[in-house]
C-alpha positions in Angstrom: 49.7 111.8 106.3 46.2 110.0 105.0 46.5 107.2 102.5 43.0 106.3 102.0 43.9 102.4 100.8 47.4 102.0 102.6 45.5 102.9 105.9 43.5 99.2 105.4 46.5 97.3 104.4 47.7 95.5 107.9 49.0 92.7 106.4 49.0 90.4 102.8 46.1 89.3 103.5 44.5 92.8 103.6 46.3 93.2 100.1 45.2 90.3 98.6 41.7 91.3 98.6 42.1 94.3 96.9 40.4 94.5 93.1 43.3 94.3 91.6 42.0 97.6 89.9 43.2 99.6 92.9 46.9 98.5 93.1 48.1 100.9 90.7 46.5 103.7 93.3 47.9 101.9 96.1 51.4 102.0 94.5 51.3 105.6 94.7 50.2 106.2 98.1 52.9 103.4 99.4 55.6 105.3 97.3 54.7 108.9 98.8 54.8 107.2 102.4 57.8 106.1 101.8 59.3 109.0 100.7 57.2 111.1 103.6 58.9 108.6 106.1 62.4 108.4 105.1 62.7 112.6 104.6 61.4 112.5 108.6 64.1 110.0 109.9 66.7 109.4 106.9 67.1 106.1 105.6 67.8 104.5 102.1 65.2 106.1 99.7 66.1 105.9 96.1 66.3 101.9 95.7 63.1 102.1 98.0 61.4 104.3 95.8 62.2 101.8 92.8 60.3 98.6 94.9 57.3 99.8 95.2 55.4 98.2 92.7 57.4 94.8 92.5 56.5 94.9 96.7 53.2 94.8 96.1 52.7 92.3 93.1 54.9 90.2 95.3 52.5 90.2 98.4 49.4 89.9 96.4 49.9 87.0 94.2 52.2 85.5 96.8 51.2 83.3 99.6 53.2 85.1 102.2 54.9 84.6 104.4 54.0 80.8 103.6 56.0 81.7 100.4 59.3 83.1 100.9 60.8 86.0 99.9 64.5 87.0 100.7 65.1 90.4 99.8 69.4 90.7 98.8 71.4 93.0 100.1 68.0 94.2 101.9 68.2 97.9 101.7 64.8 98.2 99.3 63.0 96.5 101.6 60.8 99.5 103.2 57.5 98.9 101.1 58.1 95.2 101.8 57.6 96.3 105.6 55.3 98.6 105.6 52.7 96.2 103.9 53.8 93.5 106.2 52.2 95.0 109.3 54.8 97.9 110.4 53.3 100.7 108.7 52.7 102.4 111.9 56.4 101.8 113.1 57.8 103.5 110.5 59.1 106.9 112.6 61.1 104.3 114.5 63.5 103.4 111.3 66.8 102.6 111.9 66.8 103.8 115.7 67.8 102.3 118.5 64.3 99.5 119.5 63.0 100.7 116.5 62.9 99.6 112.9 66.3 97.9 111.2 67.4 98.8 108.0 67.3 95.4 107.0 65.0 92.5 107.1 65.3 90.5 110.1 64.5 87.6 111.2 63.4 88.7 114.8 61.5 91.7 113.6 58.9 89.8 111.3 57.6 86.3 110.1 58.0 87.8 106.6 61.5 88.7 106.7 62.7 85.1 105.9 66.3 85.7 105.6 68.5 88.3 107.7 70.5 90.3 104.6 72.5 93.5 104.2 75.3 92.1 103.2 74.9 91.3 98.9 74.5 88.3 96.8 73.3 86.0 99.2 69.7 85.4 98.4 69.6 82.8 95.8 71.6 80.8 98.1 69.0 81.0 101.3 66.1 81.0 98.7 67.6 77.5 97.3 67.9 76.3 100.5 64.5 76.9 101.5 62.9 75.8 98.4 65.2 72.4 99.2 63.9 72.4 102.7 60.3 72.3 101.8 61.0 69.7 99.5 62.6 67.6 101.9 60.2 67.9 104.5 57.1 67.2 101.9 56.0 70.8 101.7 54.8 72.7 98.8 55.9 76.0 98.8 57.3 78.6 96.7 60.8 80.7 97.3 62.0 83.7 95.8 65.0 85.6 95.6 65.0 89.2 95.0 68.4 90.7 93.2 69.1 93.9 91.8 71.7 93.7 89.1 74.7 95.2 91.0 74.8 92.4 93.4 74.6 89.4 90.9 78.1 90.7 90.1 79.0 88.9 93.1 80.4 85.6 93.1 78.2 83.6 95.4 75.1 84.4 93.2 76.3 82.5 90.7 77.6 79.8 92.7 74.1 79.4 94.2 72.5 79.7 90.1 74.8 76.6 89.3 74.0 74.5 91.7 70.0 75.8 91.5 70.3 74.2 87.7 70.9 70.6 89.1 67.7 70.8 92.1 64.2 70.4 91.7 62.7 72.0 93.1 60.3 75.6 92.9 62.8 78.5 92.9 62.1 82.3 91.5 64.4 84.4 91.0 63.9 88.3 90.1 66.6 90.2 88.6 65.8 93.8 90.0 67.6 95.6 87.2 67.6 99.5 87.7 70.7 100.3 85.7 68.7 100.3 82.1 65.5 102.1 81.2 62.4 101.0 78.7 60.9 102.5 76.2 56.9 102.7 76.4 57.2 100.7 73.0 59.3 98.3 74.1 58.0 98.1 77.3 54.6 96.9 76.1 56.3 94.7 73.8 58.1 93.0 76.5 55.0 92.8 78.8 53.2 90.8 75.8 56.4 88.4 76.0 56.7 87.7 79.0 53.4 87.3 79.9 53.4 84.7 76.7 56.7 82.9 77.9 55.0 82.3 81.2 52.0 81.2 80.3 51.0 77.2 80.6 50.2 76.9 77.0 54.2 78.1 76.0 55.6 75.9 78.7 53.6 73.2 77.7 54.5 73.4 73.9 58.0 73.7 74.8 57.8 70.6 76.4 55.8 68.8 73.8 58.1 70.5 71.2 61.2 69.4 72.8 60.2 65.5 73.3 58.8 65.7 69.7 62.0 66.8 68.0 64.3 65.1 70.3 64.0 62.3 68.1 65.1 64.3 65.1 68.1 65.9 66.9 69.2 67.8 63.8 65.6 69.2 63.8 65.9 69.9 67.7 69.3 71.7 67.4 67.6 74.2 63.9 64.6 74.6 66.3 66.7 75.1 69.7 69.1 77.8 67.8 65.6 79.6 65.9 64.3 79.8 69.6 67.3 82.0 71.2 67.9 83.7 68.0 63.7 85.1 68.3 64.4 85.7 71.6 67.8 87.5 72.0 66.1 90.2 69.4 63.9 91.3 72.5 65.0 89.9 75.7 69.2 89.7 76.7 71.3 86.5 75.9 70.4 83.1 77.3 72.5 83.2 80.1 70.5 82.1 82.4 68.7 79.4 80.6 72.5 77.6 80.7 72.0 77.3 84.4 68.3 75.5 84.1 66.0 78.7 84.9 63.1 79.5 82.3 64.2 83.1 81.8 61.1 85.3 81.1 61.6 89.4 80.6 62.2 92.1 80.9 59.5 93.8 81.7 58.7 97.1 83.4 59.3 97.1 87.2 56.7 99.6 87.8 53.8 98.6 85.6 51.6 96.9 88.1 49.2 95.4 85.3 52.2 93.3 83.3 54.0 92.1 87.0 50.8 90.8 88.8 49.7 88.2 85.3 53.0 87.5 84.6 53.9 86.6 88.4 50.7 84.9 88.5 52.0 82.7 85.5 55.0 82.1 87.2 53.9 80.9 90.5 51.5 78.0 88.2 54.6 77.1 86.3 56.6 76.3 89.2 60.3 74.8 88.9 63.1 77.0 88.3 62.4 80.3 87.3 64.1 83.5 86.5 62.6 86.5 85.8 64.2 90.0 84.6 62.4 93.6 85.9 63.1 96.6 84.9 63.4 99.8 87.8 64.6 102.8 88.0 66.2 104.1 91.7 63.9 107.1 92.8 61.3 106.2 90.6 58.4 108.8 91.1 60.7 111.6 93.0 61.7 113.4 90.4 65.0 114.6 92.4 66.2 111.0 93.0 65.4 110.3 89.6 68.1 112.7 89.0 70.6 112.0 91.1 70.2 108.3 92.9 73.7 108.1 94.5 72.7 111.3 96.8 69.6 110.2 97.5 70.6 106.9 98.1 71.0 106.9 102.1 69.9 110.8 102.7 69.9 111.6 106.2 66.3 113.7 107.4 65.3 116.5 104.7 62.6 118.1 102.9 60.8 116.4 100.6 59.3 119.7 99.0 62.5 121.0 98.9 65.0 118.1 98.7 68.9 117.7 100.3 70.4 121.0 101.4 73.8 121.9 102.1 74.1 122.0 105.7 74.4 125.6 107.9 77.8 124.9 109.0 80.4 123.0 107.1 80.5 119.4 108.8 83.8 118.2 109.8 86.1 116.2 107.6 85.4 112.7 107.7 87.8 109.9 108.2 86.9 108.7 104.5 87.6 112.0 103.8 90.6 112.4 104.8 91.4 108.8 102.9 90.0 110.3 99.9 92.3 112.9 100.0 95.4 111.0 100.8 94.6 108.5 98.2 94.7 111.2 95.7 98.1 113.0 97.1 100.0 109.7 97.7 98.7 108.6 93.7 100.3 112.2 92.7 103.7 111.5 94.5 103.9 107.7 93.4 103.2 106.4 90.3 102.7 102.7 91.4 99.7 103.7 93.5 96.5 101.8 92.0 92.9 102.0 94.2 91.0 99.0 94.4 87.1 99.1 95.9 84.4 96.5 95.2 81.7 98.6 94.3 81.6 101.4 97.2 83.0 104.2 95.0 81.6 106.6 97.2 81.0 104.8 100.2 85.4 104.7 100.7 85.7 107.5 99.1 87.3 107.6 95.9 85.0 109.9 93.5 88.1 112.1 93.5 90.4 109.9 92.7 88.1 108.1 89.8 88.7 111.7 88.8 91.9 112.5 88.7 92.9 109.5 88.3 90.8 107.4 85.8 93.6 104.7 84.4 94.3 103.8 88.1 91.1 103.2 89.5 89.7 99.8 89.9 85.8 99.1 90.5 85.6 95.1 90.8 81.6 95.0 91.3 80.2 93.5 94.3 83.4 91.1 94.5 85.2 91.1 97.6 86.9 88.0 97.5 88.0 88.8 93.4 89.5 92.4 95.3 91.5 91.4 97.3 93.1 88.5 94.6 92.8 91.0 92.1 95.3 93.4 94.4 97.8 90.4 95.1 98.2 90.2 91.1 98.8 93.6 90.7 101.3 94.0 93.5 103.2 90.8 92.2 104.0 92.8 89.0 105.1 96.0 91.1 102.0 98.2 91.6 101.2 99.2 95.0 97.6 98.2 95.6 95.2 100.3 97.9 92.0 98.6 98.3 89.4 100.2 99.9 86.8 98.2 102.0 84.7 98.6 105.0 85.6 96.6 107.9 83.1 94.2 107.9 82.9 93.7 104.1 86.7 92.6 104.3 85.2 89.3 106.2 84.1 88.5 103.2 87.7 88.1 101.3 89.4 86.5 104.1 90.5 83.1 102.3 92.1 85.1 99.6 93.7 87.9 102.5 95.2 85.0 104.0 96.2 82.6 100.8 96.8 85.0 98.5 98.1 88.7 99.7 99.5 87.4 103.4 101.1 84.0 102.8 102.9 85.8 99.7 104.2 88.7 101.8 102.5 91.5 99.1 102.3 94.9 99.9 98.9 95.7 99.8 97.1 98.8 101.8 93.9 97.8 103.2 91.9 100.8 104.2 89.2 99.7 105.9 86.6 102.3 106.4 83.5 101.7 108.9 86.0 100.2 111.7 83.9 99.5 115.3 80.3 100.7 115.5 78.5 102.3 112.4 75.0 102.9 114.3 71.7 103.2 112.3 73.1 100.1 109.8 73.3 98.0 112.4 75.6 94.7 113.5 75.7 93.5 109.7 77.5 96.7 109.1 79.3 97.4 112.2 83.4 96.8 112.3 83.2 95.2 115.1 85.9 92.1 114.6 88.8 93.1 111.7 91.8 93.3 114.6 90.8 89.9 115.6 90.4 88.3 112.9 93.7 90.3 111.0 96.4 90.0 113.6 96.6 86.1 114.2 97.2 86.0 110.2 101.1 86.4 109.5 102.8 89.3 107.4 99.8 91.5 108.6 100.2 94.6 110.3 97.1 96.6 111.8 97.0 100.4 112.6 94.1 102.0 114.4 95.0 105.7 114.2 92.9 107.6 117.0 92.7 111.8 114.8 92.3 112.0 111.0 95.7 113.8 111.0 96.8 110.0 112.7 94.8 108.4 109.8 96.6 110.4 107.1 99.8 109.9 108.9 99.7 106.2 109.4 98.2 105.4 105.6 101.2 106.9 104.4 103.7 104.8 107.0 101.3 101.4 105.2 101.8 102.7 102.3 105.4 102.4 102.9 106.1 99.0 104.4 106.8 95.8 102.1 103.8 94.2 103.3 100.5 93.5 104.1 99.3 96.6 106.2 95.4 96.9 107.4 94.6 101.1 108.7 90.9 101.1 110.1 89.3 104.2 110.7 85.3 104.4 111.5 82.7 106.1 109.9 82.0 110.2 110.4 84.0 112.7 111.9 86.7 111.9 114.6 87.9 115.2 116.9 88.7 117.9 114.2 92.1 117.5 114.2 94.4 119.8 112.1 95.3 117.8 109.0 99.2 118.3 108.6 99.7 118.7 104.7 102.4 116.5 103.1 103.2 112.5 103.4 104.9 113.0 106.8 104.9 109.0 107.8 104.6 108.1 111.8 107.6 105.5 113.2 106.0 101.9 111.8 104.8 99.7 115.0 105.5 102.5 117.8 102.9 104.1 120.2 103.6 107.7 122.0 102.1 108.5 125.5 99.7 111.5 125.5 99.4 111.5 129.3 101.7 110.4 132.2 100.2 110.7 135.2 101.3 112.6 138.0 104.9 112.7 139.2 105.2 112.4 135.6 109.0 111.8 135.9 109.1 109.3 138.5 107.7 106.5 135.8 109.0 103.3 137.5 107.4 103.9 141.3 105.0 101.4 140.1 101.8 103.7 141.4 98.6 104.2 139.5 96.7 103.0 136.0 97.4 103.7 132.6 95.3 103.2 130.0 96.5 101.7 126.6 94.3 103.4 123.5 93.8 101.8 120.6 91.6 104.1 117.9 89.5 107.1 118.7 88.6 106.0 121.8 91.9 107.6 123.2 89.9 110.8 123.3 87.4 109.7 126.2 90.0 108.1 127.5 92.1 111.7 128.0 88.7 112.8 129.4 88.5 110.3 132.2 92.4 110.6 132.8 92.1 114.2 133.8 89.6 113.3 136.7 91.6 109.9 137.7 94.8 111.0 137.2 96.1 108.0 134.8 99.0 107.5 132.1 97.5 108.0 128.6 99.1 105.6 125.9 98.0 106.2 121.9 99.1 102.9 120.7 98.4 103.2 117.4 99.4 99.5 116.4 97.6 96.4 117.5 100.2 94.5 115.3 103.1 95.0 116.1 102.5 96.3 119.6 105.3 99.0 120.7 106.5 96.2 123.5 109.3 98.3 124.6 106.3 101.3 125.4 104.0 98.7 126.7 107.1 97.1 129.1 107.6 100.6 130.3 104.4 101.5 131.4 104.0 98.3 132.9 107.1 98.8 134.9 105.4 102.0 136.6 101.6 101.0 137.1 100.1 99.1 139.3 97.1 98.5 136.7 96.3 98.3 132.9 93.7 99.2 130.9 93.3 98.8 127.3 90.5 100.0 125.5 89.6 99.6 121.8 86.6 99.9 119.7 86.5 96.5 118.2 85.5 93.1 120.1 87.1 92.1 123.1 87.6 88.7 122.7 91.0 88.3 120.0 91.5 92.0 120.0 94.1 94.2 120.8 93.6 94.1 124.7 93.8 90.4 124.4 96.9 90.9 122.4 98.9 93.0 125.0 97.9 90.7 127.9 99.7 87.8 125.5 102.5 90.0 125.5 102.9 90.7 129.1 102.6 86.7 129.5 105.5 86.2 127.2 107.8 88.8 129.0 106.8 87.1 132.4 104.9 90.5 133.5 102.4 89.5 136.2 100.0 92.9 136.0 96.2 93.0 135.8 94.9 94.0 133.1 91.3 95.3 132.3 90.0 94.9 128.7 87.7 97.5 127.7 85.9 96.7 124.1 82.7 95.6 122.4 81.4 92.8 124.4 80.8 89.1 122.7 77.2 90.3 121.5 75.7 91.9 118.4 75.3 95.2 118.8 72.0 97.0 117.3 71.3 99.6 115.0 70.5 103.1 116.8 72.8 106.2 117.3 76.7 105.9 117.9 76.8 107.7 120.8 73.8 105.6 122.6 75.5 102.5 121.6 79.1 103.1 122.9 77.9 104.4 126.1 75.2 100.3 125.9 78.8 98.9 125.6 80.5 101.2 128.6 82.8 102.7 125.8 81.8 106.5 126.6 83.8 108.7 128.8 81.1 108.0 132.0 81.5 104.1 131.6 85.1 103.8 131.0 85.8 105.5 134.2 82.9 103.1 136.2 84.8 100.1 134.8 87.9 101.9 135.8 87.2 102.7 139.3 85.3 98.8 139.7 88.2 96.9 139.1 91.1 99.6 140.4 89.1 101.6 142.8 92.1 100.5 145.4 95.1 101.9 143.1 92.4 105.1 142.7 91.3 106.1 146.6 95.5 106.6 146.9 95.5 109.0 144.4 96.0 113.3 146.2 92.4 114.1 147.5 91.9 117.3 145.2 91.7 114.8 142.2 89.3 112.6 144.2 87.2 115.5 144.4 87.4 116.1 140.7 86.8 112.7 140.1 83.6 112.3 142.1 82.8 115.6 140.6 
């Protein structure tokens, strides 16, 4: 598509000498190549669509990237990109060498801070802004936060401690949850243009060493001050912590951001100032409905999202949603816990059916997880619903406060191993490591949805802290068994003996011990190399007397998992065999000791040798001896 002024903007610098006249056209050829983009390759659109404006005020009366701008959580961060010299790399979003998701460091001098994850960017803005003041440089650092993500903890820590630094800190409250009127909205741009300009700040001053003198006079003048202003603005909140709160004012009106950003960036210090968006803004079908637009996959704009041809299989989340929902009907202690990702984990439904049970903390991991120890001290049964990798976040309080006290809490952690186009920030790459050295914890890592249903409801039933993780999409289509049927707690089943299957103990051959989904390529490559087949289900406890058996009859193990190798489950069977005194080799198949990138699932297992063809080229590297004496028809097959 042709975008007359876009097509000149290569950079700030382009921006910046733009009349600012034309901005307002600008805006709305950025926000229709945005929307043109994201319909082409999928993508987060509706908090996109809702930056545009503050994007470009930011660039044009900013120095960047000089002066820094750390975009929380990250997501809304495609205009930021495109103005900042990736325009043209655009079709590349979210694929594999192409464009991340998220800003990053390595992709662009003016993504200053790596983010996906939320409520982090006061806390790296404050620490620049302190940087350049240590080092003598004059710069200034702002902090981009919608209103969802100040609900997290860590944005207020970083706000407290801003109120005792010098030093020149903005921070934008990106508020999309509240609309203004056209009447208020001009009133507010007159405000806060006046409560940023030099001559307010300087009366202010003057007005507070005048009176300070007089300190009954200061405290009538003080209280007639937030009195005039909470009638137009929200409470003081923020002028507690040291900021000079200014706002709201209209996210997208281009003409009352650029003066009173301009203001800003002459006052210096700490500042705080409060916008106004709305998600979608300018598609009226995201307008509508922001939560399906909010990651849409490819689609026509003209149009807009379409059911699919042919019904997609059930997701994993899916099938939690579902359970969540049947377990709540059969027992009344049930309560569902999720820190903000109602329909990320899955529990519209149950929000539904279930309205006095549900639990949305906010953006507050590390409160979840507390929150569910309190609840199961008094009885409930707590279900708290997390990805994998946001579950890093809460560990203190997993550890301290649900595992030390031995509480029966259900963690379902959603997004478990690689999660593709969101990238290494998102990908589940690390939860049995990090879960099974913690006492009282059990892990399951179910490898069918009818396994993930199956095995919720054996965590569901244990007296304490059990972790299921499933990843993201679809697994194999497996028939969902209706009921609560439970699966025998800590015990694994072999799907495949090799053959000869009943002479088990002539200690010939490899077996492969699966942990997760990955048992499916692993059937695959068994059929060619003629190897035992173990779903182990458990990384913790592992099904010793199953993993002493197989042992006993193979020559060589393999354990595979779709999580890190180094602390995961491979590393926790070879600890096992070491305690029984079992001298075997074992090869541990995983996700190596790297990040991996953003790109399609598929691409990326088969990058870490976790697809069918690279399991079975590890295989026959390091037991290619134990193989070439398997019967020469399934040599044959296997070179086939």
């Amino acid at each position: 598509m042709t975008s007359s002024l876009l097509d000149t903007i290569n950079d700030p610098a382009d921006l910046r000498r733009l009349p600012r006249a034309q901005l307002k056209a600008l805006a709305g050829e950025l926000r229709a190549f945005v929307l043109d983009s994201v319909s082409r390759t999928g993508g987060h659109l509706s908090s996109n669509l809702g930056t545009v404006e503050l994007s470009i005020a930011l660039h044009y009366v900013f120095a960047t990237p000089d002066d820094r701008i750390v975009w929380d959580v990250g997501h809304q961060t495609y205009p930021h990109k495109i103005l900042t010299g990736r325009r043209e790399r655009m079709p590349t979003l979210r694929q594999f060498g192409g464009l991340a998701g998220f800003p990053q460091r390595s992709e662009s001098a003016y993504d200053t801070f790596g983010t996906a994850h939320s409520s982090t960017s006061i806390s790296a803005a404050l620490g620049m802004a302190m940087a350049s003041k240590h080092k003598g440089e004059k710069r200034q650092c702002i902090a981009v936060i919608g209103d969802s993500a100040l609900t997290g903890g860590m944005a207020f820590e970083a706000l407290n401690n801003a109120g005792v630094s010098d030093c020149n800190l903005l921070v934008i409250l990106n508020d999309n949850d509240m609309s203004i009127s056209p009447a208020v909205g001009a009133l507010n741009r007159y405000l806060a243009q006046l409560m940023t300009g030099r001559f307010y700040a300087a009366a202010k001053s003057v007005g507070k060493n005048v009176l300070s003198i007089a300190p009954p006079l200061f405290e009538l003048a003080k209280r007639f001050e937030e009195h005039a202003k909470g009638m137009v603005v929200p409470a003081t909140l923020f002028e507690k912590f040291g900021f000079n709160y200014s706002g709201p004012i209209d996210g997208h009106d281009i003409e009352s951001l650029v003066p009173t950003l301009e203001n800003i960036r002459q006052l210096g210090g700490l500042q705080f100032l409060h916008v106004v968006t709305r998600k979608g803004q300018g598609y009226k079908l995201a307008e509508a409905d922001p939560v399906a637009y909010h990651g849409p996959g490819k689609f026509d704009p003209a149009v807009g999202l379409t059911a699919p041809a042919t019904p997609p299989k059930t997701t994993f989340t899916q099938v939690f949603g579902q359970w969540l929902c049947d377990m709540a009907q059969h027992d009344a202690r049930l309560v569902g816990i999720t820190p903000a990702m109602r329909e990320g984990s899955g529990l519209v439904e149950f929000e539904k059916h279930f309205p006095d049970r549900y639990y949305d903390v906010g953006i507050a991991e590390q409160h979840a997880v507390t929150f569910a120890a309190g609840m199961a001290c008094e009885g409930l049964k707590p279900v708290v619903a997390i990805y994998s990798t946001f579950l890093q976040r809460g560990y203190d309080q997993l550890i301290h406060d649900v595992a030390l006290q031995k509480l029966p809490v259900v963690f379902a952690l959603d997004r478990a191993g690689l999660v593709g186009a969101d990238g290494p920030t998102h990908a589940g790459a690390y939860d049995i490591a990090y879960l099974r050295c913690v006492p009282n914890v059990s892990i399951a890592c179910p490898s069918d949805e009818n396994e993930c249903r199956r095995l919720l409801t054996t965590a569901f039933e244990q007296d304490h802290p059990v972790a299921v993780r499933y990843p993201r999409g679809a697994g194999v289509g497996a028939a969902i068994e209706p009921g609560l049927q439970s699966l025998p707690f800590g015990k694994g089943e072999v799907r495949r003996w090799r053959a000869g299957g009943a002479e088990r103990t002539d200690c010939k051959g490899v077996a492969v011990l699966a942990f997760g989904t990955l048992l499916h390529p692993a059937l695959a490559v068994a059929q060619r190399l003629d190897l035992t087949v173990a779903d182990m289900r458990w990384a913790k406890p592992l099904d010793l007397a199953l993993l002493l058996e197989i042992a006993a009859g193979h020559e060589g193990l393999v354990t595979l998992e779709e999580g890190c190798i180094m602390g995961g489950a491979g590393g926790a069977v070879a600890e096992a065999l070491q305690a029984a005194g079992v001298l075997k080799p074992v090869l541990q198949l995983g996700l190596r000791d790297e990040f991996a990138p953003h790109g399609d699932p598929a691409r990326l297992l088969s990058l870490q040798g976790l697809d069918a063809a690279g399991i079975e080229a590890s295989i026959l590297a390091r037991f290619g001896g134990i193989v070439d004496r398997m019967p020469p028809a399934l040599k044959v097959v296997g070179q086939g």
